[in-house]
C-alpha positions as CSV (number, residue, x, y, z in Angstrom):
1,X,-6.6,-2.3,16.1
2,X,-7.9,0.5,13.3
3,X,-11.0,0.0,11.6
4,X,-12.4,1.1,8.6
5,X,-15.9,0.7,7.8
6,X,-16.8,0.2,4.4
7,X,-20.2,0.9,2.8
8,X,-21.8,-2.1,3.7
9,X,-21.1,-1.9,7.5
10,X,-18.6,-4.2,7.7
11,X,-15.3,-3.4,9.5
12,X,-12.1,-5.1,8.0
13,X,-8.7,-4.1,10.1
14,X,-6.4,-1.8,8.4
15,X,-3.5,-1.1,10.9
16,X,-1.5,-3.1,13.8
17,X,-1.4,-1.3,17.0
18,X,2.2,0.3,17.0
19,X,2.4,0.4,12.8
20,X,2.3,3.3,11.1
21,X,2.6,3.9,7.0
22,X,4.2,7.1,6.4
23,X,4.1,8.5,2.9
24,X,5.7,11.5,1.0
25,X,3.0,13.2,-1.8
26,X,4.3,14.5,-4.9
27,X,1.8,16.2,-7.2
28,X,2.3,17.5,-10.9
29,X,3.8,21.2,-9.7
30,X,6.8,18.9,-7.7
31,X,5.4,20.0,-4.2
32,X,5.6,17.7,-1.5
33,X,3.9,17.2,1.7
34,X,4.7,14.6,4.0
35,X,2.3,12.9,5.9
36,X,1.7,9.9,8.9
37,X,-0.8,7.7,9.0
38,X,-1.6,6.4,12.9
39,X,-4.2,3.7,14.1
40,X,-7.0,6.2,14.4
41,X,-7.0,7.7,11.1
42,X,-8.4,5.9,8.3
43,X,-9.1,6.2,4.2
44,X,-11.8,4.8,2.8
45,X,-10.3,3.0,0.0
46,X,-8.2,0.7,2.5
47,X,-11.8,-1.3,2.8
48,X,-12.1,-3.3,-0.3
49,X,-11.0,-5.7,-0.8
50,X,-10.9,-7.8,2.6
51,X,-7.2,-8.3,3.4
52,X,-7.9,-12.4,4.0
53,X,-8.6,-12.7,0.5
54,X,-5.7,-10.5,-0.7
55,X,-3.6,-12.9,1.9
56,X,-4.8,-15.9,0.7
57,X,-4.4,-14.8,-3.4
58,X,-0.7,-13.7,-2.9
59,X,0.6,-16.8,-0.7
60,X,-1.3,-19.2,-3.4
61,X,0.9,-16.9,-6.2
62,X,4.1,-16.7,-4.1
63,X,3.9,-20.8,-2.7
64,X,3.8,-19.2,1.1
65,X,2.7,-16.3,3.4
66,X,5.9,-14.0,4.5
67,X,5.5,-10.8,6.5
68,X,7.1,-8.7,3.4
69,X,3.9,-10.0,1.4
70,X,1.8,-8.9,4.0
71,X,4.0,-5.5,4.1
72,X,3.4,-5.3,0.0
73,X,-0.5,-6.0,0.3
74,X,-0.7,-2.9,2.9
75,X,1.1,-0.7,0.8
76,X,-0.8,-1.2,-2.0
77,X,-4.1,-0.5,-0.6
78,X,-2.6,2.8,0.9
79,X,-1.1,3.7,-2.7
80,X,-4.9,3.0,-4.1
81,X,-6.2,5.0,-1.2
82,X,-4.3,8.1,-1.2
83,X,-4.9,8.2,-5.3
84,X,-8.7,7.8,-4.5
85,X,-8.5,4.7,-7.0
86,X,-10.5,1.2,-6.2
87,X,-7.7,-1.0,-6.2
88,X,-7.3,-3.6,-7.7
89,X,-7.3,-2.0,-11.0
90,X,-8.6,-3.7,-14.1
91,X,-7.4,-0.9,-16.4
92,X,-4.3,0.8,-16.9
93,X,-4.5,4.1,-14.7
94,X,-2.7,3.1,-12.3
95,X,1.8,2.2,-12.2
96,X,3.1,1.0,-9.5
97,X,7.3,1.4,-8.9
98,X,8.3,-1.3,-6.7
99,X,12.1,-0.6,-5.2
100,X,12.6,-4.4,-4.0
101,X,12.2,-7.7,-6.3
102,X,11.3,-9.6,-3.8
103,X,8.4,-10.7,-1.9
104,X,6.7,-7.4,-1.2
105,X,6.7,-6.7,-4.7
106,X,4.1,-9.9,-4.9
107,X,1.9,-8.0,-2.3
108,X,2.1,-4.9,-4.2
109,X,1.1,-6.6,-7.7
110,X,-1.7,-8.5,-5.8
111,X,-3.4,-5.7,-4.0
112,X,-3.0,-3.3,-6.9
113,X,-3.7,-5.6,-10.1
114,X,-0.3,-4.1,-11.6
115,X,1.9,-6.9,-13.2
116,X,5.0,-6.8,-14.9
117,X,3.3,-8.3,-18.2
118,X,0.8,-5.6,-18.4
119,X,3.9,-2.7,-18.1
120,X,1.9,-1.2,-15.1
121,X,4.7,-2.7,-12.4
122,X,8.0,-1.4,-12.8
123,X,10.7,-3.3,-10.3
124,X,13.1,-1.1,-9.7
125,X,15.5,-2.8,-6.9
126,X,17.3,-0.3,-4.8
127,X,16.4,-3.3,-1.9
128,X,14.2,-1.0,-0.2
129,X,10.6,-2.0,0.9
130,X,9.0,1.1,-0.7
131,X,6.8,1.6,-3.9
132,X,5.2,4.4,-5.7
133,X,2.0,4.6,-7.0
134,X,1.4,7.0,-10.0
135,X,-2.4,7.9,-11.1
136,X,-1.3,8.2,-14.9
137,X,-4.3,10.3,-15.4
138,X,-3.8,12.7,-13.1
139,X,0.1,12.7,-12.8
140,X,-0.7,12.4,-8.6
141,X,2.1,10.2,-7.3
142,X,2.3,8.5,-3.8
143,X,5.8,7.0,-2.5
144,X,4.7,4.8,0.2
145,X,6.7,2.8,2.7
146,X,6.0,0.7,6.5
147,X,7.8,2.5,9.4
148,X,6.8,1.3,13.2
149,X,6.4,3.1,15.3
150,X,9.1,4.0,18.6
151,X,7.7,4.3,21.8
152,X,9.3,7.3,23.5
153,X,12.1,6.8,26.3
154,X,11.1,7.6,30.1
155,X,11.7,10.4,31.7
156,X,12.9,10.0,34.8
């Protein structure tokens, strides 16, 4: 399992062995770079705050605990971490896109502190389990969504 140490020397568990977050980065000037995230690399945002609370918080909001939640909670902290942002926000720099109105979007809105009735979650339901995160300061946008990883076939 991935670690990532945050400053006060704890280690809090990031990524599942054979998960991997891939992302697509879109800055102001409409260049894009795409990028994996594996096990062994790590951002430091992704530390705080512990993922048992975030768990606990969004199954409390949503009645129960579904993987999709636990999907939405993930990608939130990635969107926070690529944007350098703490996450969850109490102001409104950052807008999070959600492409699913379902129970990732929960995640998302827990992990990020973007609800619908502050206008900084937008659902937009193209049934994907996907979200962008916008810095609205900076105009840096992060599209972020879970792939797993294949293991190769043999060769023989």
């Amino acid at each position: 399992m991935g670690y990532c140490p945050n400053p006060g020397g704890q280690q809090t568990p990031n990524n599942r062995p054979g998960e991997t977050c891939q992302k697509t980065v879109v800055a102001s000037q409409r260049s894009s770079i795409m990028m994996t995230m594996t096990d062994t690399q790590t951002l430091p945002s992704l530390c705080a705050p512990a993922l048992p609370d975030l768990l606990a918080q969004t199954s409390a909001l949503h009645k129960h605990l579904c993987p999709r939640q636990v999907l939405g909670i993930r990608m939130g902290l990635q969107g926070g971490a690529l944007l350098g942002l703490t996450v969850p926000q109490a102001n409104k720099r950052l807008l999070a896109i959600v492409e699913t109105d379902g129970c990732a979007a929960d995640g998302v809105a827990v992990a990020t502190g973007c609800w619908v009735g502050h206008r900084t979650l937008r659902v937009e339901d193209y049934g994907k389990v996907a979200a962008t995160f916008v810095d609205t300061e900076t105009g840096l946008a992060h599209r972020v969504w879970p792939a797993v990883r294949r293991p190769r076939a043999r060769s023989r």
